[in-house]
C-alpha positions in Angstrom: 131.7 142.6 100.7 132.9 139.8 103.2 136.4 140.3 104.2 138.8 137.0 103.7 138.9 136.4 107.9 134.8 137.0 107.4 134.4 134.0 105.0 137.2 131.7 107.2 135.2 132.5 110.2 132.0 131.6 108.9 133.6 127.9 107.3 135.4 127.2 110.8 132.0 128.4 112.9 130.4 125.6 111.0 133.1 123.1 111.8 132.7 124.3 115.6 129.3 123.8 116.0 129.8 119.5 115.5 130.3 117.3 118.4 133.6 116.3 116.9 134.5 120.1 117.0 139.0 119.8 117.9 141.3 123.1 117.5 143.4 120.7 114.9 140.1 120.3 113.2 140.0 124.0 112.8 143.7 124.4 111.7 143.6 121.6 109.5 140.9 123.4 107.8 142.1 126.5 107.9 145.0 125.3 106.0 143.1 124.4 103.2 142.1 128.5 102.6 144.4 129.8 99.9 143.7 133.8 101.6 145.6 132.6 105.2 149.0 134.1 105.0 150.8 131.9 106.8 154.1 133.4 106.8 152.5 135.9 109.1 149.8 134.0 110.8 153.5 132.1 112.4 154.8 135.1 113.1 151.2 136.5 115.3 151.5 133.2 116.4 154.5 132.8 117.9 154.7 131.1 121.5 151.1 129.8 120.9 150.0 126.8 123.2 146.8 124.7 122.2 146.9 123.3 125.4 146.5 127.0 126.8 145.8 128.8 124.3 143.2 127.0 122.1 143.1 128.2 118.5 145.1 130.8 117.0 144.8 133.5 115.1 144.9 133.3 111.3 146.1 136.4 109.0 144.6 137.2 105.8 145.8 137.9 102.8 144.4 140.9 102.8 144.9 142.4 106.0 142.0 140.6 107.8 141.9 138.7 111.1 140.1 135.5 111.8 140.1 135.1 115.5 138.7 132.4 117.9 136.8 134.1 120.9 136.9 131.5 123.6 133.8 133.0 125.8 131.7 132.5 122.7 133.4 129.6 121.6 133.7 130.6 117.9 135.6 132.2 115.4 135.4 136.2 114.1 136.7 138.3 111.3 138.4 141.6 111.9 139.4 144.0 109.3 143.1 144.4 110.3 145.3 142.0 112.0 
C-alpha cells in the first residue's frame, strides 16, 4: 500500500512534467490534499525560500514525507518525515 507522500508525489509529478510546471502550482495543489499536515509541514518548513529553495517539503498525515528532489526535478515519498 501507497503511503500518503507516495500518492501526493505521484499527483504533483504529473503537475511537473507540463510546460507550465511553477513551485506555487505545486503548493497550490498540494493544498488541496486533505492527508498534508500542515501544522507540521510549517513547522519542517520554517525559513523556506522559493527563490532558493524551490519546493518544500510536505508532511503527511501519517508520518510520510513528500519531498521535491531538485537534481531530478520531481517529487518523492518517504515513509517518515
Amino acid at each position: 500500500m501507497a503511503t500518503q507522500a507516495q500518492q501526493l508525489a505521484r499527483a504533483l509529478n504529473i503537475l511537473a512534467k507540463s510546460p507550465q510546471f511553477s513551485y506555487s502550482k505545486a503548493r497550490a495543489a498540494a493544498r488541496t490534499d486533505g492527508n498534508v499536515d500542515w501544522p507540521k509541514t510549517k513547522a519542517r518548513n520554517d525559513g523556506f525560500n522559493p527563490e532558493v529553495d524551490g519546493c518544500e517539503s510536505f508532511v503527511m498525515n501519517d508520518g510520510s514525507l513528500c519531498d521535491w528532489l531538485p537534481s531530478h526535478f520531481a517529487f518523492t515519498g518517504r515513509p517518515h518525515a
